[in-house]
TORKOL-4160 file (C-alpha; in steps of 0.2 Angstrom, whole numbers, padded with zeros to 4 digits, m for minus):
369
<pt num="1" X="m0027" Y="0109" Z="0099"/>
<pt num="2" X="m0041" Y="0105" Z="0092"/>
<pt num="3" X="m0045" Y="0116" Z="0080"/>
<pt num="4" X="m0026" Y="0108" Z="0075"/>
<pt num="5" X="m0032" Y="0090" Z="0074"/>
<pt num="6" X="m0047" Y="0095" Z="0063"/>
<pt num="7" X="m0035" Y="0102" Z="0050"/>
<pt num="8" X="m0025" Y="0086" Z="0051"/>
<pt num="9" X="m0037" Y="0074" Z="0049"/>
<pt num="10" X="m0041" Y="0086" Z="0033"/>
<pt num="11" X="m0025" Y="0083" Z="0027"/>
<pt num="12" X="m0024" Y="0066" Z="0031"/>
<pt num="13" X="m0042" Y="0061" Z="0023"/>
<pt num="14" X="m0032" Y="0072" Z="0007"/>
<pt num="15" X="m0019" Y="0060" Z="0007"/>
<pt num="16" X="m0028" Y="0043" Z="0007"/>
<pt num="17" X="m0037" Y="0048" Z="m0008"/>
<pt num="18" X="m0020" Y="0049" Z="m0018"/>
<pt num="19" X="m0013" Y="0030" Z="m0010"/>
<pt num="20" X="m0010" Y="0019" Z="m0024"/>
<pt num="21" X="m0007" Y="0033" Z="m0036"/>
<pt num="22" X="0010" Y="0042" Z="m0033"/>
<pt num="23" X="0024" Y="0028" Z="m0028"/>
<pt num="24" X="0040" Y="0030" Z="m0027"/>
<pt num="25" X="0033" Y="0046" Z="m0018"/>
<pt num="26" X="0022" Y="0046" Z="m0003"/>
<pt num="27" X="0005" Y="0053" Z="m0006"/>
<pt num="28" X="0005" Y="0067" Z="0006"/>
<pt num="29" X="m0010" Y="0079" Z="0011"/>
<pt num="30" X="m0008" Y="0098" Z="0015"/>
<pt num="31" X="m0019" Y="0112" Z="0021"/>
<pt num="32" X="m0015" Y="0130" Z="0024"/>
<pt num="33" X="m0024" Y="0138" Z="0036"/>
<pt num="34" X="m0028" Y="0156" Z="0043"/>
<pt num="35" X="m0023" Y="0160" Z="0061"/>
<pt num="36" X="m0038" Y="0167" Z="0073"/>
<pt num="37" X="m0051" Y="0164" Z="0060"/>
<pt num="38" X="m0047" Y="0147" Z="0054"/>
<pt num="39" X="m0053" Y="0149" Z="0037"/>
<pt num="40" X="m0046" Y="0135" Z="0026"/>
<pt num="41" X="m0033" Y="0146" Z="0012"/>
<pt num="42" X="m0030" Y="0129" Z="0002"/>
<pt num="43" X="m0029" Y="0110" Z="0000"/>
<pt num="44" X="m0015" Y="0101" Z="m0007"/>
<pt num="45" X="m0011" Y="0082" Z="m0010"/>
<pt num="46" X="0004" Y="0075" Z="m0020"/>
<pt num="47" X="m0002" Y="0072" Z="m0037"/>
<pt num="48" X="m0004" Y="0056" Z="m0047"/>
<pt num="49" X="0013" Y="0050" Z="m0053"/>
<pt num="50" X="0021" Y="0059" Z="m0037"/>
<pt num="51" X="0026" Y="0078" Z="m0041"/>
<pt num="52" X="0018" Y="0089" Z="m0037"/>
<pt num="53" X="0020" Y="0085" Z="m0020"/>
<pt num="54" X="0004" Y="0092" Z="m0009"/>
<pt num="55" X="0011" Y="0106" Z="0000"/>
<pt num="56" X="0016" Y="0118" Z="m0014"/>
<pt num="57" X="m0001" Y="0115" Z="m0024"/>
<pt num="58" X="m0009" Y="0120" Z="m0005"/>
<pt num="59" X="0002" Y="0136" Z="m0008"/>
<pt num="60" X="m0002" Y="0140" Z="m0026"/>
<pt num="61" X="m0021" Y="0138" Z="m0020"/>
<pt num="62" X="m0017" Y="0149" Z="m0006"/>
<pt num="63" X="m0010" Y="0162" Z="m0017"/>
<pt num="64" X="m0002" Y="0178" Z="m0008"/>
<pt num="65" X="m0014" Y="0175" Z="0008"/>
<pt num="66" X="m0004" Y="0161" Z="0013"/>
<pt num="67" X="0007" Y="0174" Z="0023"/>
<pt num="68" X="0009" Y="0172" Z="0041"/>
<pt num="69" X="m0003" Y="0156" Z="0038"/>
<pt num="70" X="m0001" Y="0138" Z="0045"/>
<pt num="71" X="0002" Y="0124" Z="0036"/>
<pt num="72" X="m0005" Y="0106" Z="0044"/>
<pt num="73" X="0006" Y="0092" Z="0033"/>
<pt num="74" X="0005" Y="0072" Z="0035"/>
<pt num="75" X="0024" Y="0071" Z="0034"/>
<pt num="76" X="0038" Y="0082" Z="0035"/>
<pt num="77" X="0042" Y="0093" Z="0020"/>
<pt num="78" X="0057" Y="0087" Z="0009"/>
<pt num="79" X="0070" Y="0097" Z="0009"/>
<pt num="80" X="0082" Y="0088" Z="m0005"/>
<pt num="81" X="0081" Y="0092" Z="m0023"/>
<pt num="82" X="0074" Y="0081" Z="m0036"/>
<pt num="83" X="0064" Y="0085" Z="m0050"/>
<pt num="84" X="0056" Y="0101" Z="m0043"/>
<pt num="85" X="0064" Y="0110" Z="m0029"/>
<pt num="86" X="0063" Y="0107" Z="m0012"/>
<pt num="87" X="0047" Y="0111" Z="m0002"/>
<pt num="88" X="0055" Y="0118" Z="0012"/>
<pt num="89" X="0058" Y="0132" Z="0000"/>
<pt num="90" X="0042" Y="0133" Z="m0005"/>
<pt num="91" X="0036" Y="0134" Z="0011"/>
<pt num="92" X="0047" Y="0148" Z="0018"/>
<pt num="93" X="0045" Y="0157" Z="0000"/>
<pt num="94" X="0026" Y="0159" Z="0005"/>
<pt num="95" X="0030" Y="0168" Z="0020"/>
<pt num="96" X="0020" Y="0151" Z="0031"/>
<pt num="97" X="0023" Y="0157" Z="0051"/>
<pt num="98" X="0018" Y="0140" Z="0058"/>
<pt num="99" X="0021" Y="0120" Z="0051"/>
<pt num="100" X="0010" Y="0109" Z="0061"/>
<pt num="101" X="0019" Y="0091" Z="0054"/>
<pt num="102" X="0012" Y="0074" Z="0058"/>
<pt num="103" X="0027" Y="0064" Z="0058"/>
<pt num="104" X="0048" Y="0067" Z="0052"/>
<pt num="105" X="0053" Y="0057" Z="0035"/>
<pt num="106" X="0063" Y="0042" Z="0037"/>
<pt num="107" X="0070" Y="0045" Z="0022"/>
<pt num="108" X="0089" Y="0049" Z="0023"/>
<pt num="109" X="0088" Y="0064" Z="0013"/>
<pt num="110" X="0076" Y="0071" Z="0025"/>
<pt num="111" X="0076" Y="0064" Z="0043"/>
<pt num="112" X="0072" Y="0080" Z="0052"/>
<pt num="113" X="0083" Y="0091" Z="0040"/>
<pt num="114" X="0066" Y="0098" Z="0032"/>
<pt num="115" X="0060" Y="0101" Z="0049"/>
<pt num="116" X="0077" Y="0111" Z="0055"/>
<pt num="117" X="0077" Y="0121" Z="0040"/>
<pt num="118" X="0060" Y="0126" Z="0042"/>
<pt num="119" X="0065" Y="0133" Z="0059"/>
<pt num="120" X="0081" Y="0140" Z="0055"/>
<pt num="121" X="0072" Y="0150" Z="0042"/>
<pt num="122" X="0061" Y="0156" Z="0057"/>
<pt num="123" X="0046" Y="0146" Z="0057"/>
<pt num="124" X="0039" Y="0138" Z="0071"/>
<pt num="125" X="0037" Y="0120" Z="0068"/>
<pt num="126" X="0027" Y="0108" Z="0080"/>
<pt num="127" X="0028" Y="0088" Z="0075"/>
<pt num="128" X="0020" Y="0073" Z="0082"/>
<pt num="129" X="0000" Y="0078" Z="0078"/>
<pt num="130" X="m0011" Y="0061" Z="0075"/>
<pt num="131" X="0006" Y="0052" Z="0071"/>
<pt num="132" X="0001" Y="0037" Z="0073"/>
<pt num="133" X="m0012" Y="0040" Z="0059"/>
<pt num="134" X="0000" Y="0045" Z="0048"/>
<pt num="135" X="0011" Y="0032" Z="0050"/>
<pt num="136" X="m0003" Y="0020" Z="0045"/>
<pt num="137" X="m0005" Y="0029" Z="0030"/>
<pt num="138" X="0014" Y="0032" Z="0027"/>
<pt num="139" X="0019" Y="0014" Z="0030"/>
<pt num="140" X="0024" Y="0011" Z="0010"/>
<pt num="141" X="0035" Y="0026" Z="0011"/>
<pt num="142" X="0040" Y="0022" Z="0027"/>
<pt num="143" X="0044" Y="0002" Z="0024"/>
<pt num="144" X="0053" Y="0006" Z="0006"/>
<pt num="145" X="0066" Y="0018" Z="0013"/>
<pt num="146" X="0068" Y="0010" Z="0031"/>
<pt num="147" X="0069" Y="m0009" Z="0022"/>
<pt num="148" X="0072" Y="m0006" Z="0005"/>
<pt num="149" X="0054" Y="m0016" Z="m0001"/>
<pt num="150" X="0037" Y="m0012" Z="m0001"/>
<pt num="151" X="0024" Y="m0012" Z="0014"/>
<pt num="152" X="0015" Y="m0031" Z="0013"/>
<pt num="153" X="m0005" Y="m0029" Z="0016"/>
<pt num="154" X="m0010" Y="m0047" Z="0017"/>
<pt num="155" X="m0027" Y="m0052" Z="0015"/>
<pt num="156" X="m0035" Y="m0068" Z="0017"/>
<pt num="157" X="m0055" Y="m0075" Z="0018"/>
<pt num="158" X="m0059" Y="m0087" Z="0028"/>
<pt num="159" X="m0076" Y="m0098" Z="0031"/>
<pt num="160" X="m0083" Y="m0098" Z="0050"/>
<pt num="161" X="m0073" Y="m0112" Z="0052"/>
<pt num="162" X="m0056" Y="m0107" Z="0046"/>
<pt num="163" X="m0058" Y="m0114" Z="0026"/>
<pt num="164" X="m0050" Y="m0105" Z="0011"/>
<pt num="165" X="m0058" Y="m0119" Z="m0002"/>
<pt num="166" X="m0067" Y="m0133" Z="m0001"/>
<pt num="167" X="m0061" Y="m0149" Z="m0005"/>
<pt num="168" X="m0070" Y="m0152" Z="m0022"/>
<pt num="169" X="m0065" Y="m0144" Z="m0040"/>
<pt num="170" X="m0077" Y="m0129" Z="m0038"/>
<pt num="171" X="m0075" Y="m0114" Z="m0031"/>
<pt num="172" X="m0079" Y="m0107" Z="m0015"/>
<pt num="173" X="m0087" Y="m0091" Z="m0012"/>
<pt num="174" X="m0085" Y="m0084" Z="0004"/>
<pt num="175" X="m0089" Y="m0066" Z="0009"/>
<pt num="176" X="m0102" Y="m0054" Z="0001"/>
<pt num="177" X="m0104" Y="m0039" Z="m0009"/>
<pt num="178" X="m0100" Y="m0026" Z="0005"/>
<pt num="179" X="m0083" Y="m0038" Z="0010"/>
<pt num="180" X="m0082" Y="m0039" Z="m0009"/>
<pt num="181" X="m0083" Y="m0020" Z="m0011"/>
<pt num="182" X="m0070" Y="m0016" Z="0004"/>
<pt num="183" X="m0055" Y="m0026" Z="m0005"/>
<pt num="184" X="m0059" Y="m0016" Z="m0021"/>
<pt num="185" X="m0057" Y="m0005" Z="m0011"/>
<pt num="186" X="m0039" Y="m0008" Z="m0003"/>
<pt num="187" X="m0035" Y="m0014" Z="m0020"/>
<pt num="188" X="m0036" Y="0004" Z="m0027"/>
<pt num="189" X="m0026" Y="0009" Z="m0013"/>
<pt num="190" X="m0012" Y="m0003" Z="m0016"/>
<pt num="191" X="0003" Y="0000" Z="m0029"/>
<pt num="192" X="0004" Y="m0016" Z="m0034"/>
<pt num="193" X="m0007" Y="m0034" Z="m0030"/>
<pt num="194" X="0004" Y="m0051" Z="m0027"/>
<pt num="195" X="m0004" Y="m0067" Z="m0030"/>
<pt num="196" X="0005" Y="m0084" Z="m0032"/>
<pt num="197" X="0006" Y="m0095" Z="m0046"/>
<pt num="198" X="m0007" Y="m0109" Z="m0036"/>
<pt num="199" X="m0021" Y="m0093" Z="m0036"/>
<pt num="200" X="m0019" Y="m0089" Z="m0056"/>
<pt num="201" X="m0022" Y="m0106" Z="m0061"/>
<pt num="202" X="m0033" Y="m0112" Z="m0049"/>
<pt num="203" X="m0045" Y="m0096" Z="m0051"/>
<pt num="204" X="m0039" Y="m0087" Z="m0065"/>
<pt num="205" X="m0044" Y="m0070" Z="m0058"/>
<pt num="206" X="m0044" Y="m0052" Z="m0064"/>
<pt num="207" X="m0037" Y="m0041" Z="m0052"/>
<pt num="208" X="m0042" Y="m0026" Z="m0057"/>
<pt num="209" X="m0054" Y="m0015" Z="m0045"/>
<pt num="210" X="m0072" Y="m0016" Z="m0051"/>
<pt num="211" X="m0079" Y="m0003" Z="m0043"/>
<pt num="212" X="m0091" Y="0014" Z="m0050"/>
<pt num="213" X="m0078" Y="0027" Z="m0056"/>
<pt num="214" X="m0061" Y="0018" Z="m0048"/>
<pt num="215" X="m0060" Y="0005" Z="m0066"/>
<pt num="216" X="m0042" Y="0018" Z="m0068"/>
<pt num="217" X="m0037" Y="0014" Z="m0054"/>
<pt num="218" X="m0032" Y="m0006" Z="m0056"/>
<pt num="219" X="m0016" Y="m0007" Z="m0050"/>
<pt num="220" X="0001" Y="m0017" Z="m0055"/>
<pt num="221" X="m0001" Y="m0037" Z="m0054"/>
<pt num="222" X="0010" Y="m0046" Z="m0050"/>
<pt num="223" X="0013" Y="m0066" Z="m0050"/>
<pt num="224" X="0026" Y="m0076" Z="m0042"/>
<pt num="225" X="0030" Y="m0089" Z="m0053"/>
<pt num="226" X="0047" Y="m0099" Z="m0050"/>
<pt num="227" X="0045" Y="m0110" Z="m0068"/>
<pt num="228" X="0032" Y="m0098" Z="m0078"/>
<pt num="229" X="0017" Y="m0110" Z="m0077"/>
<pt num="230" X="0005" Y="m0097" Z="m0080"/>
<pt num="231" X="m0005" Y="m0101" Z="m0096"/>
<pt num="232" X="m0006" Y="m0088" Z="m0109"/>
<pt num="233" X="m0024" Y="m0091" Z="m0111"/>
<pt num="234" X="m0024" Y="m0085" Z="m0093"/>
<pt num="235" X="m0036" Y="m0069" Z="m0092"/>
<pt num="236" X="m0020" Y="m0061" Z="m0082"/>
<pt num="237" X="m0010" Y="m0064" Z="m0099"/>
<pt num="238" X="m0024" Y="m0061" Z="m0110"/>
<pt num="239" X="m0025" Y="m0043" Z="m0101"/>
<pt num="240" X="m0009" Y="m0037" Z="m0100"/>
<pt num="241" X="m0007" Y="m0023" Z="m0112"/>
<pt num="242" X="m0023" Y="m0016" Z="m0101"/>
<pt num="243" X="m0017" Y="m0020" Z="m0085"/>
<pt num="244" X="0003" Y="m0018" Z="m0082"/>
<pt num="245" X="0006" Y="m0035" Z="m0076"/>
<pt num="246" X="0024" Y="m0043" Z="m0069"/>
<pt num="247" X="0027" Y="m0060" Z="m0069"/>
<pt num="248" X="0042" Y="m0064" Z="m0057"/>
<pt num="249" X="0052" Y="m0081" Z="m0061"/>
<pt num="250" X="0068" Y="m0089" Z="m0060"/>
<pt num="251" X="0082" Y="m0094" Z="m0071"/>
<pt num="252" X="0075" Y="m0112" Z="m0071"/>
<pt num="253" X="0059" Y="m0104" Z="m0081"/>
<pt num="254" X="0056" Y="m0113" Z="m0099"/>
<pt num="255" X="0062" Y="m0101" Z="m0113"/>
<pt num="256" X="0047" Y="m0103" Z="m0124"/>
<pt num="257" X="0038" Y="m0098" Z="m0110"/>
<pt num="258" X="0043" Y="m0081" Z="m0105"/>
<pt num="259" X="0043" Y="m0077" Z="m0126"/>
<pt num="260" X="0024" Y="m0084" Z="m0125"/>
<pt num="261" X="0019" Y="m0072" Z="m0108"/>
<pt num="262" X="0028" Y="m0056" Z="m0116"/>
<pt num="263" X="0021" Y="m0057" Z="m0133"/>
<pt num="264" X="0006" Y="m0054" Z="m0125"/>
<pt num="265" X="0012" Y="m0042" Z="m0114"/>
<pt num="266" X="0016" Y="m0048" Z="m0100"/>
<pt num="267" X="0033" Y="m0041" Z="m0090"/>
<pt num="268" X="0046" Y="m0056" Z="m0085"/>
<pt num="269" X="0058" Y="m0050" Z="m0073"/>
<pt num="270" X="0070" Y="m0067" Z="m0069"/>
<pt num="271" X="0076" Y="m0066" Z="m0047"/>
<pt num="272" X="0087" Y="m0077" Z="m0038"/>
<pt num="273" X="0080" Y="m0092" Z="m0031"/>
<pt num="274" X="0079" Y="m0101" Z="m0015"/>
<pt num="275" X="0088" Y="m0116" Z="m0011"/>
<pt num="276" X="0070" Y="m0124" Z="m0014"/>
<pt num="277" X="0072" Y="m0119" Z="m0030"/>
<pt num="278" X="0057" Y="m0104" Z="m0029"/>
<pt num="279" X="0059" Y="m0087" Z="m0031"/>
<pt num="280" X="0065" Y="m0081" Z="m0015"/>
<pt num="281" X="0053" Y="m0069" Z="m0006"/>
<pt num="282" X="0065" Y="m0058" Z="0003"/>
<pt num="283" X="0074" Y="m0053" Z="m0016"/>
<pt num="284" X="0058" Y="m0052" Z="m0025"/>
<pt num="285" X="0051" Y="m0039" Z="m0013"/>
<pt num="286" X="0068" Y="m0031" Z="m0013"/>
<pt num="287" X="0066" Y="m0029" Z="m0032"/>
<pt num="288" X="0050" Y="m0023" Z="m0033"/>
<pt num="289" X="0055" Y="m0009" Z="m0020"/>
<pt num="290" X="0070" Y="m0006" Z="m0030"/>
<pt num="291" X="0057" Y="m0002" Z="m0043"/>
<pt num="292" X="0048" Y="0010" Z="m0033"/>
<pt num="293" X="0033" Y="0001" Z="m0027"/>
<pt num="294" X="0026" Y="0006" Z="m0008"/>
<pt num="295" X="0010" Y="m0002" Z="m0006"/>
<pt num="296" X="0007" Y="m0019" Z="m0008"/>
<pt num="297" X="m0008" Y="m0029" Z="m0007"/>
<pt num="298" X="m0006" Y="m0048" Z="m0006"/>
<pt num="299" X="m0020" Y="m0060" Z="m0011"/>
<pt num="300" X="m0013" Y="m0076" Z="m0014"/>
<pt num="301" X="m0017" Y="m0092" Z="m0006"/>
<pt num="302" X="m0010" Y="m0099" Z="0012"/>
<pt num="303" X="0007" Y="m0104" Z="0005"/>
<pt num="304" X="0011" Y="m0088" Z="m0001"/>
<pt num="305" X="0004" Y="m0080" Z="0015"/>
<pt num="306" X="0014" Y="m0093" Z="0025"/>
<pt num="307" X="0030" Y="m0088" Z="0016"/>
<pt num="308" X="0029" Y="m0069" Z="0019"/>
<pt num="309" X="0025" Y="m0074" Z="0037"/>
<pt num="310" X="0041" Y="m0084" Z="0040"/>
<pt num="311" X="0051" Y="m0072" Z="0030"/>
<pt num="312" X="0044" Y="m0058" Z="0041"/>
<pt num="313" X="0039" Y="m0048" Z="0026"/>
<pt num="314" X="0021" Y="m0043" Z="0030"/>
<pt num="315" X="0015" Y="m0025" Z="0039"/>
<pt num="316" X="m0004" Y="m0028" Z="0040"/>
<pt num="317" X="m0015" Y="m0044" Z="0040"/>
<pt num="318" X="m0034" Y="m0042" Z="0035"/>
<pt num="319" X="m0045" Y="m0058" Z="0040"/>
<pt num="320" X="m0061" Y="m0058" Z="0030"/>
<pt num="321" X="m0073" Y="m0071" Z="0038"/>
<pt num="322" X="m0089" Y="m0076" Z="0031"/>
<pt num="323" X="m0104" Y="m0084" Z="0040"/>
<pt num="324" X="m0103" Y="m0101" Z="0033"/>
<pt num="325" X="m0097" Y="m0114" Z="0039"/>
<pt num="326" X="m0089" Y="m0130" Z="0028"/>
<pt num="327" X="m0089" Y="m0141" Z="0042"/>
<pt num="328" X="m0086" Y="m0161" Z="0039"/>
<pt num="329" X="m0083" Y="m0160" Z="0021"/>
<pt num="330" X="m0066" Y="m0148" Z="0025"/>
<pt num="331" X="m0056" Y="m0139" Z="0014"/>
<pt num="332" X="m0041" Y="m0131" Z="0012"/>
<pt num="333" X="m0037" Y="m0120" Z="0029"/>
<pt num="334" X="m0035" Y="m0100" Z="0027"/>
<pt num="335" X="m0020" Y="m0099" Z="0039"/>
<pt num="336" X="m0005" Y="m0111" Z="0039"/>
<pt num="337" X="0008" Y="m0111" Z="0055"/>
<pt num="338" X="0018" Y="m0098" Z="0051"/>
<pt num="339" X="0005" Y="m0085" Z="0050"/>
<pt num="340" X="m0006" Y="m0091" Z="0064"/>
<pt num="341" X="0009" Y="m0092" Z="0076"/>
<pt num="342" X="0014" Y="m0075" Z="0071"/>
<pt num="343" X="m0002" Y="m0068" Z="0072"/>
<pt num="344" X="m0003" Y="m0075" Z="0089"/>
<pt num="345" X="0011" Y="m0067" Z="0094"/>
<pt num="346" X="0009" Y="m0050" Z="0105"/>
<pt num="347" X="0024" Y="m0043" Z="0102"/>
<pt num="348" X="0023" Y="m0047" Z="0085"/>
<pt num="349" X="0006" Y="m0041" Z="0079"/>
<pt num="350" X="m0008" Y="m0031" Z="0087"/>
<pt num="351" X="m0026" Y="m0031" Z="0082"/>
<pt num="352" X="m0029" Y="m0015" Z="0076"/>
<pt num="353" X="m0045" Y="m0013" Z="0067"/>
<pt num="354" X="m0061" Y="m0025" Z="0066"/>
<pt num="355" X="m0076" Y="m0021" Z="0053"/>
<pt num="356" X="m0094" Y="m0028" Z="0051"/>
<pt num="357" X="m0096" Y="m0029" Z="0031"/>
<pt num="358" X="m0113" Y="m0034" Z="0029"/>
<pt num="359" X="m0115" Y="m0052" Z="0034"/>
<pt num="360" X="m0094" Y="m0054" Z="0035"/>
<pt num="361" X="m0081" Y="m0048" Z="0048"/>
<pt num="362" X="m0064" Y="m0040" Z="0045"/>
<pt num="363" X="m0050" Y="m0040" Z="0056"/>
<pt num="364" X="m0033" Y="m0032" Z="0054"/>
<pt num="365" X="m0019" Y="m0034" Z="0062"/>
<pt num="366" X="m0003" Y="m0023" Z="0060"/>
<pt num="367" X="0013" Y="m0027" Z="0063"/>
<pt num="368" X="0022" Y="m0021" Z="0080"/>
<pt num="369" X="0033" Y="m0008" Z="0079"/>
């Protein structure tokens, strides 16, 4: 069993490196292993854009060798035909005695089906490994075929004393290098980044990931903006043809707005609104998964994190706190009622994680299942 959990967390940490990279498809990691001597055969993950997927370029490394070999995979082999045949087939093609699978795929086209095929086709098949791990880093896949929208990552900083902003015109800088680092970090990870129209104008950020060697990795941005406000002098618009951005909006949005936005670049895509007249949260999220998108990483301001909160759309919650402290001048506070109350909650979220970054701390919750 333990050489078993060695193999997995090899294929898991093979997995992780391909998140952000291969929605609509789950970035799945896979090693084939000798039995008795346990000399690694070959390494697999899925592939940027989602095909191949990670077990059959494990095979192909394996070669003829992978005969009577076992197979450690982060999730259950698919067993449906898409653009490339079914894994399963691969798999029993090879001549693999023993799958070692973390967790069964949600997805209706699967759900066990993979698994039962294997065995039917006279493979012992043992599930469950370190599947809590690989539920964490399934949980995009997992969300968009369960609920039908992307996995929410929520991340907020926050001074000692709870702030977001100060109360004057200029910015407030908060957490570090190292912090600063970590969020490039989850950023490259992430299929897509959500910000609210009230964090592009007010700090007119980039979001790309800025760190040595992950500048291709950038992901999608995306703005909710019910009445196209963002100006077009915005480095957002002024980047778009470099970095795919998406501007979600409403009916209500100025025409000569959206034409100013796409000339640049910049994707539209009109949604429902609420009955406060906003782009409703619940649709947008629903769109962007109709779209494909798994992973999302929000970095918007308390409002938008409130909303997501009270429309119970949020999987994780990361709280960035910096040593400083605001104190009597005041700001703007990091969490609003909604959030708080929920993060509060027991049943409804559980500390998971908590990080020293340098002088900052990080916390992250996940969401109770």
């Amino acid at each position: 069993m333990s050489d078993d959990a060695s193999f997995m967390r090899l294929a898991l940490a093979l997995g992780r490196r391909g998140l952000g990279t291969t929605w609509p498809n789950p970035s799945v990691g896979a090693v084939v292993v000798e039995p008795g001597t346990g000399r690694i055969l070959g390494t697999g993950a899925t592939a940027p854009g989602g095909r191949p997927h990670g077990e059959p370029l494990a095979l192909a490394e394996a070669g003829a060798a992978a005969k009577g070999a076992t197979l450690y995979v982060t999730l259950e082999p698919c067993s449906h035909h898409g653009r490339t045949p079914p894994c399963t087939d691969a798999i029993l093609a090879a001549g693999i005695a023993r799958v070692v699978s973390a967790v069964e795929d949600p997805d209706s086209r699967v759900a066990g089906r993979g698994h039962a095929l294997l065995r039917r086709g006279g493979v012992t098949v043992e599930t469950g490994l370190m599947a809590e791990a690989a539920a964490r880093d399934h949980i995009g896949h997992i969300t968009r075929v369960t609920r039908g929208r992307p996995a929410v990552h929520l991340k907020l900083a926050r001074t000692r004393d709870g702030f977001c902003a100060s109360a004057g015109p200029e910015r407030l800088r908060i957490t570090g290098p190292v912090a600063d680092g970590a969020v490039h970090l989850w950023r490259a990870h992430a299929d897509a980044i959500l910000i609210g129209i009230g964090t592009a104008r007010a700090d007119d950020p980039s979001l790309t990931v800025r760190l040595p060697g992950l500048g291709a990795r950038s992901p999608l941005r995306i703005v909710i903006d019910s009445h196209l406000m963002l100006s077009p002098a915005s480095v957002l618009a002024r980047t778009a043809r470099d970095t795919a951005t998406l501007v979600l909006t409403t009916r209500s949005a100025p025409a000569h707005a959206r034409r100013a936005l796409e000339a640049l670049g910049v994707e539209i895509a009109i949604l429902p609104a609420d009955v406060a007249g906003r782009v409703d949260l619940p649709n947008a999220l629903a769109h962007l998964g109709e779209r494909g998108l798994t992973r999302l990483c929000s970095e918007g301001g308390p409002r938008l994190a409130d909303a997501l909160a009270r429309a119970d759309l949020i999987e994780a919650c990361t709280l960035v706190t910096g040593p400083a402290e605001l104190g009597a001048v005041g700001g703007l506070k990091a969490l609003g009622p909604d959030l708080t109350a929920a993060l509060a909650d027991p049943n409804n979220f559980r500390q998971a994680e908590r990080l020293q970054l340098g002088p900052d701390e990080a916390a992250t919750y996940e969401k109770v299942v």
